[in-house]
C-alpha positions in Angstrom: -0.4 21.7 9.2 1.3 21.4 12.4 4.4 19.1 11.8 6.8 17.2 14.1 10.5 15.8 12.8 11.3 12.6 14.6 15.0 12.2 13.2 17.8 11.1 15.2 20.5 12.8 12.9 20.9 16.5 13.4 22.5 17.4 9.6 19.4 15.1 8.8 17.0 17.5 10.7 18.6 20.2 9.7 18.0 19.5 5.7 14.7 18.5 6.2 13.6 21.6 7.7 15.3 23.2 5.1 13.2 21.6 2.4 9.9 22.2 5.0 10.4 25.7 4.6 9.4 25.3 1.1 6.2 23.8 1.6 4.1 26.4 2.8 1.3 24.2 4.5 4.0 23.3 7.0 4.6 25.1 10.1 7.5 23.2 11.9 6.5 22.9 15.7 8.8 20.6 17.3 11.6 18.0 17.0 13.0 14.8 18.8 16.1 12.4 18.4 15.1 9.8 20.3 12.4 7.4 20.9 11.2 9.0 24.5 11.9 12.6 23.2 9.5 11.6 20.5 6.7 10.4 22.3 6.8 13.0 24.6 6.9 15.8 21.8 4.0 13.4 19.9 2.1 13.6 23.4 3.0 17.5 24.2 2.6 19.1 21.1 -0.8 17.3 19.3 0.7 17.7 15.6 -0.9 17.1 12.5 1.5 15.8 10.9 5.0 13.7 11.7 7.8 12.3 10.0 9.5 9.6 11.1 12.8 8.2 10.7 12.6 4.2 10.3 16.1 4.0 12.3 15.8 5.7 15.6 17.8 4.4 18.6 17.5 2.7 20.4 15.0 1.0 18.6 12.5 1.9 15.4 9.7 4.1 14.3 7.4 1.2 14.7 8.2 0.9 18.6 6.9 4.4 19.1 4.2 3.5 16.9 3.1 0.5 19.2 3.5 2.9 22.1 1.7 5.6 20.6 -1.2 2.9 19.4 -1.6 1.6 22.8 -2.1 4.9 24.1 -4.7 6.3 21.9 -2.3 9.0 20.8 -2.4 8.3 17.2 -4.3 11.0 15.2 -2.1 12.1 12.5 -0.7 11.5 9.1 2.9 9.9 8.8 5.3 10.0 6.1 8.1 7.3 6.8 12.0 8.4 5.8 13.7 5.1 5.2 17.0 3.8 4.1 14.9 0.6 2.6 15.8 0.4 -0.9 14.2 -2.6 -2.5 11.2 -3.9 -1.8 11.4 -5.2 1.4 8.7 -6.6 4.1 8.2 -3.5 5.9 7.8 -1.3 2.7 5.0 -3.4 1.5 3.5 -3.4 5.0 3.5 0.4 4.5 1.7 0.0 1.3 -1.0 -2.4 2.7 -1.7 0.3 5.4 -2.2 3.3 3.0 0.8 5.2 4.6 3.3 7.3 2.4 7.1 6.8 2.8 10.4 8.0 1.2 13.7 6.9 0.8 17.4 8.2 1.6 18.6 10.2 0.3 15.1 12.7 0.6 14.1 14.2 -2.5 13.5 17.9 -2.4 10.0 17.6 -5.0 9.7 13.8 -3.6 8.9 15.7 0.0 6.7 18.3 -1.5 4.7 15.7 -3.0 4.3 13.7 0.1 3.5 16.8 1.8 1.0 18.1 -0.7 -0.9 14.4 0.0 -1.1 14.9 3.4 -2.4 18.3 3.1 -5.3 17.2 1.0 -5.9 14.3 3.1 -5.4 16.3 6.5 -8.2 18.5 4.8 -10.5 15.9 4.1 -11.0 15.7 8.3 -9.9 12.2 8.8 -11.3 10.8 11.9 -8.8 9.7 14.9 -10.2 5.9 14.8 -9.1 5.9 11.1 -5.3 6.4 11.5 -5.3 4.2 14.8 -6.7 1.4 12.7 -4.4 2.3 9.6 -1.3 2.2 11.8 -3.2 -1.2 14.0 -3.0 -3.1 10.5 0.5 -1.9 9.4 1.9 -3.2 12.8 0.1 -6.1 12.6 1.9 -7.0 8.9 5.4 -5.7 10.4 5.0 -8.3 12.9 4.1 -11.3 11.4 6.3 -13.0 8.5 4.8 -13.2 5.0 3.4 -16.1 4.8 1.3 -14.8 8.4 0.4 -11.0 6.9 -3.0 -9.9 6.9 -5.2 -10.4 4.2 -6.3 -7.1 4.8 -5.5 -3.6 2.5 -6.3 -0.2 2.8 -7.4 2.2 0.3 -7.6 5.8 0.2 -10.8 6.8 -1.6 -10.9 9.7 -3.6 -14.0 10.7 -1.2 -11.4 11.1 1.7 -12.0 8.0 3.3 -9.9 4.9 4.0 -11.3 1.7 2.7 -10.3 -1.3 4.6 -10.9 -4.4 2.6 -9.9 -8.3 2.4 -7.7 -8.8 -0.5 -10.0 -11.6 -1.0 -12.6 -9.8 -1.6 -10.9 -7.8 -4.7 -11.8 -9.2 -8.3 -9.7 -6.8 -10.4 -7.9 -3.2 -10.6 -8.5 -1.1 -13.2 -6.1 1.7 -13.9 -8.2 5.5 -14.3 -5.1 8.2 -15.2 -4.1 9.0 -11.5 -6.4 7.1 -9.8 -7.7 3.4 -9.6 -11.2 1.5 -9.9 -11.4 -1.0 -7.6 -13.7 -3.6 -8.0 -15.0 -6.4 -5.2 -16.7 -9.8 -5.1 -20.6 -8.8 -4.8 -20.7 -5.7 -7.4 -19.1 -3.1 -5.2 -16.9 -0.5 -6.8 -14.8 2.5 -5.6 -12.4 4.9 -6.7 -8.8 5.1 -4.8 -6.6 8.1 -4.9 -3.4 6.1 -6.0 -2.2 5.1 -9.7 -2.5 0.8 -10.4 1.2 0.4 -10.4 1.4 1.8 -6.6 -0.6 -1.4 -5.5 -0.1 -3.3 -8.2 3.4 -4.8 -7.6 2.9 -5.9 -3.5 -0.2 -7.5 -5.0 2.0 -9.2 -7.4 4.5 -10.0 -4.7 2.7 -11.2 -1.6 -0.8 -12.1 -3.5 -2.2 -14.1 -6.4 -2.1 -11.1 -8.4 -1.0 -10.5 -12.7 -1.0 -7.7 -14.8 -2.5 -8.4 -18.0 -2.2 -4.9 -18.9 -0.8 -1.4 -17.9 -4.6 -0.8 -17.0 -5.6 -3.8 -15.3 -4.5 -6.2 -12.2 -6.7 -9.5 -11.7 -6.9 -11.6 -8.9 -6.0 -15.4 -10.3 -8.0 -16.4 -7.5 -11.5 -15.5 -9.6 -10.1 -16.6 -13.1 -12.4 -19.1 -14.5 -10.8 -19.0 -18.4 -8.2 -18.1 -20.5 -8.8 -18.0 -24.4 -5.7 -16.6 -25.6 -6.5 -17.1 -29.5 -10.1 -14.8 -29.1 -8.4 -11.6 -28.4 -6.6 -12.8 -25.1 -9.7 -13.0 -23.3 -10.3 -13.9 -19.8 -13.4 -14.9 -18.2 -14.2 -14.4 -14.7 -16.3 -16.2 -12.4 -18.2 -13.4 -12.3 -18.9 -13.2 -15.5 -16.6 -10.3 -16.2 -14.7 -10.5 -19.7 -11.6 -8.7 -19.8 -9.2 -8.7 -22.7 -5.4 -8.8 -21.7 -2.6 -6.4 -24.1 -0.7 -8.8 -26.3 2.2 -8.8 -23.9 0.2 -9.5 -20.7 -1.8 -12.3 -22.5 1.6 -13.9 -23.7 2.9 -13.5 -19.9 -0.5 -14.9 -18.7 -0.1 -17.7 -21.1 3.5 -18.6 -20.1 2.0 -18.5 -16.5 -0.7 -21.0 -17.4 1.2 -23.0 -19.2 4.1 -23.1 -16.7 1.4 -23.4 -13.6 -1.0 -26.5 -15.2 1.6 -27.9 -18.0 2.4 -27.2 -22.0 -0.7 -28.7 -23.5 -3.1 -26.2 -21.1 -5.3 -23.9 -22.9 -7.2 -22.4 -20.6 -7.6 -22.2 -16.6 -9.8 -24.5 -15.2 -12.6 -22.9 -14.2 -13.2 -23.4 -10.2 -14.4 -21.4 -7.8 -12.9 -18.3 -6.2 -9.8 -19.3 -4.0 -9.5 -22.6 -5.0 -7.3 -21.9 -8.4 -4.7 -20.5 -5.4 -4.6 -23.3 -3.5 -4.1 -25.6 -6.9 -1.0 -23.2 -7.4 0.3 -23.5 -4.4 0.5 -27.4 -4.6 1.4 -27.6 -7.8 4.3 -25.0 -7.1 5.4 -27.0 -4.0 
């Protein structure tokens, strides 16, 4: 797995390739410190696999990455290295786009895990167009403010390809061991490679999203009932029953109750999308 470091730190460099040599897939072809000396080394050396530092004068990872995208050079995995802590913008923007990312200080197991996902995805012979159009939609959620992002997600399916879908389109998550079941509006189903509470909380955040339980996520937008006394039960409109845990149906509840007033019951039962636009004027 040919490998780049784009780091502008040298004791940064230098620990990184320290904990590279420990992941035997890796063969370490090439470094840069800069923005230019990494697009030349991107453009030069054809790797498999870089890592980026978010910070690199005299601008960012994501200015290389527009350079890169306009280009056509963009036909390898990532794996970000960020001082983000919280759960910032540009961290969720990496989650909508399917890319991986760790956080300062790096974590020696942390790395070998990223690594060991890129591996297997690397493996799995990833077309060119695929990361171009992964990296097209994470720019395109970088640039615009949160209230602008796309409604656009990407999955990675346990098949090897990248599911691009509207998060419109998604009914509700349902949480498989390591893996998640994704269901969409229509009847279509597939399996991504990720755990439910990797996309569960930007879904939460940025989308009309709950977790009624540690194995399922719901989009509000499709809730048609809520019948808290009959086993916490929601209805979809669907059709789909699902049964929250006792603590997500007392959140969901609350949520109700605090969304359409104390005496609510139930959700009304409306169409898909409209129940978001009701919360949004009723939230102000």
């Amino acid at each position: 797995m040919r490998t780049i470091i784009i780091e502008d730190t040298e004791s940064h460099r230098s620990t990184i390739r320290q904990m590279l040599a420990e992941c035997p897939p890796v063969e370490l072809v090439g470094e840069a410190d800069s923005l230019e000396s990494g697009y030349e080394t991107i453009k030069s050396l054809k790797p498999d696999l870089v890592l980026f530092d978010v910070e690199l004068y005299p601008g960012t990872a994501f200015d290389l990455l527009n350079r890169l995208l306009a280009d056509g050079k963009i036909g390898f995995e990532i794996i970000f290295l960020t001082g983000f802590v919280n759960f910032e913008y540009p961290i969720r923007a990496i989650y909508y786009s399917a890319l991986d990312f760790l956080t300062k200080p790096i974590e020696k197991e942390k790395l070998k895990e990223a690594i060991r996902r890129a591996a297997q995805k690397i493996a799995e012979k990833q077309a060119p167009v695929q990361y171009q159009e992964q990296i097209a939609l994470f720019l395109q959620n970088l640039k615009n403010p949160p209230e602008r992002r796309s409604n656009r997600i990407a999955f990675h399916r346990t098949g090897g390809a990248i599911e691009f879908v509207n998060v419109s389109d998604i009914v509700y998550c349902e949480a498989d061991k390591d893996t998640t079941h994704v269901f969409l509006n229509g009847g279509k189903k597939f399996t991504a490679t990720r755990n439910l509470a990797f996309y569960a909380r930007p879904l939460e955040i940025d989308f009309n999203f709950f977790r009624i339980s540690d194995k399922q996520l719901v989009n509000l937008d499709y809730l048609k009932s809520y019948e808290h006394a009959k086993d916490f039960q929601l209805t979809l409109t669907n059709g789909v029953k699902l049964n929250a845990a006792r603590r997500g149906g007392q959140a969901l509840k609350q949520h109700i109750a605090d969304t359409f007033g104390n005496d609510a019951k139930t959700a009304p039962a409306v169409e898909p999308g409209l129940l978001r636009g009701i919360l949004k004027k009723l939230l102000g």
